[in-house]
C-alpha positions in Angstrom: -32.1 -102.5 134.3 -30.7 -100.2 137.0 -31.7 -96.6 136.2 -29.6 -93.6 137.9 -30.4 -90.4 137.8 -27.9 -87.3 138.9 -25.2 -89.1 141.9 -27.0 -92.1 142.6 -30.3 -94.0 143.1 -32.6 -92.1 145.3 -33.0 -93.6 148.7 -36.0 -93.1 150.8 -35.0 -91.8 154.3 -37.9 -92.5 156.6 -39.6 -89.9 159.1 -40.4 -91.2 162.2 -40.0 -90.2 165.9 -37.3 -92.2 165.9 -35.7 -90.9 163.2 -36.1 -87.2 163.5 -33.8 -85.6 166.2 -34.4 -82.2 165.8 -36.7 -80.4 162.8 -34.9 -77.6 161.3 -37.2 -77.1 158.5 -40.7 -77.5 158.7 -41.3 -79.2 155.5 -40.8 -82.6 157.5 -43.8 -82.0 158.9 -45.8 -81.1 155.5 -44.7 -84.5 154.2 -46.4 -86.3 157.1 -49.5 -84.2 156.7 -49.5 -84.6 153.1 -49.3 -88.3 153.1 -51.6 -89.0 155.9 -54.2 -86.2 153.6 -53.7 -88.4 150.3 -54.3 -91.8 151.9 -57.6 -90.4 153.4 -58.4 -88.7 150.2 -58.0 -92.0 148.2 -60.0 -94.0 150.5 -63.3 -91.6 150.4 -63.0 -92.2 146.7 -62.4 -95.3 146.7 -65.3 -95.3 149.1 -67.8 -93.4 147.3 -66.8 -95.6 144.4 -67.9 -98.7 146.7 -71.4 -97.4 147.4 -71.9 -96.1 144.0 -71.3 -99.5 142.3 -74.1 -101.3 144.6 -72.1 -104.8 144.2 -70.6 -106.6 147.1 -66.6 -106.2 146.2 -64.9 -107.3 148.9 -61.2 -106.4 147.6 -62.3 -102.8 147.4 -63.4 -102.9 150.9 -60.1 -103.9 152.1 -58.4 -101.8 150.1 -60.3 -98.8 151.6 -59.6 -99.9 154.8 -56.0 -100.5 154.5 -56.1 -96.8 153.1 -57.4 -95.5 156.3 -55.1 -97.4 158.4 -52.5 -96.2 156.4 -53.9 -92.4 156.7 -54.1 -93.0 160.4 -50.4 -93.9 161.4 -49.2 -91.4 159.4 -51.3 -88.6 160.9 -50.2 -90.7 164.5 -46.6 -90.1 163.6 -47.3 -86.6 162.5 -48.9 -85.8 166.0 -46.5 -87.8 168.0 -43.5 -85.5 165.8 -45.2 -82.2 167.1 -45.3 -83.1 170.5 -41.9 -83.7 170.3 -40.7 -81.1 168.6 -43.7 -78.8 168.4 -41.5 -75.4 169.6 -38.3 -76.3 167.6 -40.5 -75.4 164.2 -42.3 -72.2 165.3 
């Protein structure tokens, strides 16, 4: 099936340093922040769902480490972004 919406199929432009020349809008950087927020967010439940259970499930481990990995490079672009470009946005 190939579902299109509107022009075309949406395609995800990504944000990194080495994508973003000059930040026009600050919204760029409230994507960053708010991915980097919900993978942190999701691992602390996913955490707190870990101790609560009391059984040894390795899986979930991972997964809540791979969350906080996740959480961390985006909050590692985010900073590397504002040192960059920290006085085009304000």
């Amino acid at each position: 099936m190939k579902f299109s919406y509107g022009k075309g199929k949406f395609v995800k432009k990504p944000i990194s340093l080495d994508t973003v020349r000059e930040i026009k809008d600050s919204r760029v950087l409230y994507v960053l922040l708010y991915n980097a927020e919900r993978n942190w967010a999701y691992a602390q439940s996913l955490k707190q769902e870990f101790s609560n259970t009391g059984s040894k499930n390795n899986r979930l481990l991972q997964h809540v480490k791979r969350k906080l990995a996740k959480a961390q490079q985006w909050a590692k672009t985010l900073e590397q972004i504002c040192q960059k470009h920290g006085e085009q946005v304000f």
